[in-house]
N, CA, C and O of each residue as an XYZ file, in Angstrom:
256
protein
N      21.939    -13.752      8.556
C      22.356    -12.960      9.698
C      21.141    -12.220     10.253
O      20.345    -11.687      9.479
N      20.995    -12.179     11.463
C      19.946    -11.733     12.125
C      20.700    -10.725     12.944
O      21.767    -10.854     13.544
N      19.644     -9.363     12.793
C      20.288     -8.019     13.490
C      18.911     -7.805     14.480
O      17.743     -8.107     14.238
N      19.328     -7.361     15.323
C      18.603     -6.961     16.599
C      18.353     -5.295     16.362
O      17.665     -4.759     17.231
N      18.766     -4.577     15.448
C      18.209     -3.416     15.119
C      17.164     -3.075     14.697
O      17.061     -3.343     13.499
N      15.974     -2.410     15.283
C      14.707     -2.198     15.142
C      14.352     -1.579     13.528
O      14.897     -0.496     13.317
N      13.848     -1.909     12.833
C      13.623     -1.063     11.769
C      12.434      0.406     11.956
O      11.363      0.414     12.563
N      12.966      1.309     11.351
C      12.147      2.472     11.952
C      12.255      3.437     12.752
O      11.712      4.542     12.754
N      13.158      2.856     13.594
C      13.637      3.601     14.576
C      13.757      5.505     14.963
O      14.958      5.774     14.936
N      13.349      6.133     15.122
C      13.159      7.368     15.141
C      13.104      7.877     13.519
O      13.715      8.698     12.836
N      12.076      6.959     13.328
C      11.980      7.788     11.604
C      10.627      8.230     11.180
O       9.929      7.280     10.826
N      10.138      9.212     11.122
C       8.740      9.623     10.460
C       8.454      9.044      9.118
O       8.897      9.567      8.095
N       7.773      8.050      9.109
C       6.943      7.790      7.430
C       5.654      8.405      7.012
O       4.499      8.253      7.409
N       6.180      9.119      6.123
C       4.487     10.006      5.329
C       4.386      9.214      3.859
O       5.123      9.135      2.876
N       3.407      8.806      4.139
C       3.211      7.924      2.820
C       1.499      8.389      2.442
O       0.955      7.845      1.480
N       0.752      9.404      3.264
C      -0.767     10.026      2.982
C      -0.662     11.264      2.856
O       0.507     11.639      2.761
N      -1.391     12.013      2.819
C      -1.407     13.455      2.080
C      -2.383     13.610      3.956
O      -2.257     14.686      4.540
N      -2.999     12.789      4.448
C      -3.324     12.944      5.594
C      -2.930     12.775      6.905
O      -3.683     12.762      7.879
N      -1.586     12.632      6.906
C      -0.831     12.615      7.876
C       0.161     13.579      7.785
O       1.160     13.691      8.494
N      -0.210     14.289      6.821
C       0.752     15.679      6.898
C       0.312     16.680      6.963
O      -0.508     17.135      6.166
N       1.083     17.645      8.620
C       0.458     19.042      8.859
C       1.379     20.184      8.237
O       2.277     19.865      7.458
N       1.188     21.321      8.530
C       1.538     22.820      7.937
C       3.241     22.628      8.616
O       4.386     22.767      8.186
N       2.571     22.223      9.945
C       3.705     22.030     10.899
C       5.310     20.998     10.273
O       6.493     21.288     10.453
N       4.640     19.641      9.443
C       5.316     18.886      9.315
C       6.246     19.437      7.759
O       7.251     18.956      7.236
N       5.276     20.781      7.319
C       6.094     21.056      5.731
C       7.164     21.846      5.936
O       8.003     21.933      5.039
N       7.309     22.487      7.024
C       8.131     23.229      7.496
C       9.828     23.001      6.856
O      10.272     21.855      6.912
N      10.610     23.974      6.339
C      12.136     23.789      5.480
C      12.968     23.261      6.498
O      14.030     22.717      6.196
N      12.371     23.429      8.375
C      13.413     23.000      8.995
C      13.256     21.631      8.828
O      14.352     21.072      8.857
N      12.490     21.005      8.695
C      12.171     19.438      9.013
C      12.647     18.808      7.523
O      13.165     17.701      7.376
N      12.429     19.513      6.747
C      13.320     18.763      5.176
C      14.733     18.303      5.278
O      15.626     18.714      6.019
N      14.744     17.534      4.541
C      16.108     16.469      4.519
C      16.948     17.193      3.386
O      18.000     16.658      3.036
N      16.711     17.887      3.038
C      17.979     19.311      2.071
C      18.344     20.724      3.004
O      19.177     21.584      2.717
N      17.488     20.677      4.154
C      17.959     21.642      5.051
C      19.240     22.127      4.937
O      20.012     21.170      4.889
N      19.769     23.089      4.878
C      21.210     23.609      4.884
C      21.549     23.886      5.911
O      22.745     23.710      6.146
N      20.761     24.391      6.894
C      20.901     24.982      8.765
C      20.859     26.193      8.554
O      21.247     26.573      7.449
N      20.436     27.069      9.415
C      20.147     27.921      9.564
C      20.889     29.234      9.088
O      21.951     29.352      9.699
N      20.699     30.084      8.338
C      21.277     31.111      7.665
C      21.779     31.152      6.455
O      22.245     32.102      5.826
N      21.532     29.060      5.933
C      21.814     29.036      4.525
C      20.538     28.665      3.220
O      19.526     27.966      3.253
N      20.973     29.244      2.474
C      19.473     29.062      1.694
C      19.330     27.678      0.899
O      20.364     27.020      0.789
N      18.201     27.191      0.357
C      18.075     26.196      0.398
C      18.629     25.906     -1.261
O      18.857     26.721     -2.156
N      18.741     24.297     -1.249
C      19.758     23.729     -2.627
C      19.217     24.353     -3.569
O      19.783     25.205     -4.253
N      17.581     23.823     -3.736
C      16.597     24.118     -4.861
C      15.844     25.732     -4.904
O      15.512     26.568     -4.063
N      15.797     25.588     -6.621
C      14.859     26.665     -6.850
C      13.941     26.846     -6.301
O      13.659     27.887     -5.708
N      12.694     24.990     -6.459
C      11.379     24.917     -6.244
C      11.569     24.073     -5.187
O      12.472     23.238     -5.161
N      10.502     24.297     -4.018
C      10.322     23.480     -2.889
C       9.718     21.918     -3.494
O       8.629     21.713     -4.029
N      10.439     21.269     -3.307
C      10.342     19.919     -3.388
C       9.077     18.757     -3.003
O       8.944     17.603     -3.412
N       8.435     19.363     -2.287
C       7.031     19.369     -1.480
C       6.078     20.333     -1.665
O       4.992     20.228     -1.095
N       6.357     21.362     -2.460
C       5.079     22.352     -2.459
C       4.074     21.769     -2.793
O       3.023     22.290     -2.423
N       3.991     20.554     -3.563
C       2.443     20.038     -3.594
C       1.578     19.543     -2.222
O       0.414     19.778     -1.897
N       2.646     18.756     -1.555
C       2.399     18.363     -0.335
C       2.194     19.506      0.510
O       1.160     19.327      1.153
N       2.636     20.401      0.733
C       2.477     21.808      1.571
C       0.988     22.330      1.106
O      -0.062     22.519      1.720
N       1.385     22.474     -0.255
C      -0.349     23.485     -0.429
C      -1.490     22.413      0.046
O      -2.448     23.070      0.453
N      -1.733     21.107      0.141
C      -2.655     19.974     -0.061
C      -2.615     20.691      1.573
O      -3.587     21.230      2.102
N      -1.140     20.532      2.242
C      -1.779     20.410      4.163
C      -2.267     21.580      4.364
O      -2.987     21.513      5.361
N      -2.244     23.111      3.732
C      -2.726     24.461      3.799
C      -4.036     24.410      3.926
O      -4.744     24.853      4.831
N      -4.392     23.692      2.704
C      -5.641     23.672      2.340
C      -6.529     22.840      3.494
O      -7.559     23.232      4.042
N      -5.846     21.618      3.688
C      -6.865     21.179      4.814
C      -7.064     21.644      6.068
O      -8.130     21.650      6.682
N      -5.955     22.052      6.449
C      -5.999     23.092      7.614
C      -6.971     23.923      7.707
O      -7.802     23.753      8.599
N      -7.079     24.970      6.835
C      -7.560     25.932      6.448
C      -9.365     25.273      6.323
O     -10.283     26.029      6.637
N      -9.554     24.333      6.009
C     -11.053     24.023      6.592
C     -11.373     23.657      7.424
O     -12.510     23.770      7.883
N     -10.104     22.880      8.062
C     -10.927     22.195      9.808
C     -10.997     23.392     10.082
O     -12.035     23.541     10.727
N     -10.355     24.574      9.931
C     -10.654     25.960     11.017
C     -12.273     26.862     10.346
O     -13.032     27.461     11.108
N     -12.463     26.775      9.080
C     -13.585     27.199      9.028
C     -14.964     26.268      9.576
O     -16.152     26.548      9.421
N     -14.581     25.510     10.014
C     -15.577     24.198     10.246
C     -16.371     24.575     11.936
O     -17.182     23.790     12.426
């Protein structure tokens, strides 16, 4: 069976530690989001490794 549905389709893939900004770690953009005024599932942010890695690079293109 052949589907005419695009694969990909409005979907962000991060698969580098360099294609991710401060912007993109953001709790609204997480896929456990609760919406607004509810707190989140987890104890630990699920990405904080990924978050501190985009901090950090940030944080030198601006001293640069």
């Amino acid at each position: 069976m052949i589907s005419n549905h695009k694969r990909g389709t409005g979907t962000r893939i991060y698969n580098k530690f360099e294609h991710w900004s401060v912007v993109d770690c953001d709790c609204t953009q997480c896929q456990h989001y609760a919406g607004k005024g509810k707190s989140c599932p987890f104890d630990k942010c699920c990405i904080i490794d990924i978050k501190e890695e985009a901090i950090r690079r940030e944080a030198k293109t601006q001293q640069v």
